[in-house]
N, C-alpha and C positions, 0 to 999 in steps of 0.2 A: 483299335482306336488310337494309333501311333500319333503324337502330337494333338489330340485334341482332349480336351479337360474330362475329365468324369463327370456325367451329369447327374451323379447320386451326389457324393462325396459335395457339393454346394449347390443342391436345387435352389430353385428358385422357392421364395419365400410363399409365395401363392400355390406352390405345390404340394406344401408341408402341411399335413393333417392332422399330424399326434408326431410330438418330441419327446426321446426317453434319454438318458443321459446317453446311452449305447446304442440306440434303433430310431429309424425316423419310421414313419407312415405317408406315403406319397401317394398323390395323383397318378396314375398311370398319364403318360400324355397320348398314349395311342390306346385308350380301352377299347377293351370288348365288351364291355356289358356297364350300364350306370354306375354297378358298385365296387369296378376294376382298380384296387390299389396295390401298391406292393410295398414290402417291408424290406428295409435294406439296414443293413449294421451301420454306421455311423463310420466303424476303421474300413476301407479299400481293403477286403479278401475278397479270393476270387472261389471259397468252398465253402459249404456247410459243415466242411470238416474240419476246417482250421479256425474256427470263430472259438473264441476261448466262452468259457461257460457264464461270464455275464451278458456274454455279447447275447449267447444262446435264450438265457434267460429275459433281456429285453428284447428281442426278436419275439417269443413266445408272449411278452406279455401285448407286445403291440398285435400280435394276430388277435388275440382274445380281445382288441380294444377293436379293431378295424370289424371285427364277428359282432360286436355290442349288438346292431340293432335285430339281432336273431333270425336275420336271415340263411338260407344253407351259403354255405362258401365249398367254392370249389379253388383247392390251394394247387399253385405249380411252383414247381422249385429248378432254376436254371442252375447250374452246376460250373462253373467253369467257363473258359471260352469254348470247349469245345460243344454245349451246349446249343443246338440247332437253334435256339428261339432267344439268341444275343448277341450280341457282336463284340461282347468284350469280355476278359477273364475277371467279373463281379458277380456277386453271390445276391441274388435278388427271388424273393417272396414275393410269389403273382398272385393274391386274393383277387376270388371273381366273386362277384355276390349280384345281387339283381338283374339277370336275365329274365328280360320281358317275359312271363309266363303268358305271354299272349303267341307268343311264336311258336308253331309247329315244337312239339318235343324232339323230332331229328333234327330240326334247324337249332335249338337251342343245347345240342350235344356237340352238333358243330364248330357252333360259336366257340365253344369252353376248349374245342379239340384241337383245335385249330391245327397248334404247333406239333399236336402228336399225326395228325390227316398228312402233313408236311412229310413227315417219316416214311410213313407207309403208304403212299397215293392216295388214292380216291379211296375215302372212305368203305371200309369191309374188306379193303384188299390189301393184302399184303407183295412190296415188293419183294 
């Protein structure tokens, strides 16, 4: 993302779901499923490993806030740039929650899979 702004680091106001001093709660703009948000720290790191422990601590409290309405969550954690399922070195909490349980249970495995299907081909196969 050489020369173009972070799109965490000053979302847009209509994206912002829950503010913690340390962690936002966003909108996915490309979800997969109704209840597609992610948690992102508030400072520009690009790991789950270098977030200092309040940051950790508002991250965690915002997942438990985005889980509120007690649906299952299915959590993905992009790592880095080198992270297949991002284009930038930013540390981003993918919450999926509300997949239509009307859709086939392989089709709604895939949904949530997506990024890991990417990896490995066609699903069941490994390359």
């Amino acid at each position: 993302m050489a020369g173009r702004p972070c799109p965490f680091c000053a979302p847009a106001p209509d994206r912002i779901l829950h503010a913690l001093d340390a962690a936002l709660v966003l909108r996915d703009g490309f979800p997969i499923s109704p209840g597609h948000t992610l948690i992102v720290p508030r400072r520009h790191v690009g790991s789950l490993f270098a977030v200092e422990s309040t940051e950790q601590a508002a991250m965690l409290d915002a997942l438990t806030w985005a889980q509120a309405d007690g649906d299952q969550l299915k959590l993905l954690h992009s790592d880095g740039a080198a992270a297949v399922t991002q284009r930038m070195d930013r540390l981003i909490l993918s919450a999926c929650s509300g997949v239509p349980a009307t859709l086939p249970r392989s089709r709604r495995a895939v949904a949530l899979a997506q990024p890991m299907a990417t990896l490995r081909g066609p699903v069941g196969t490994a390359r």
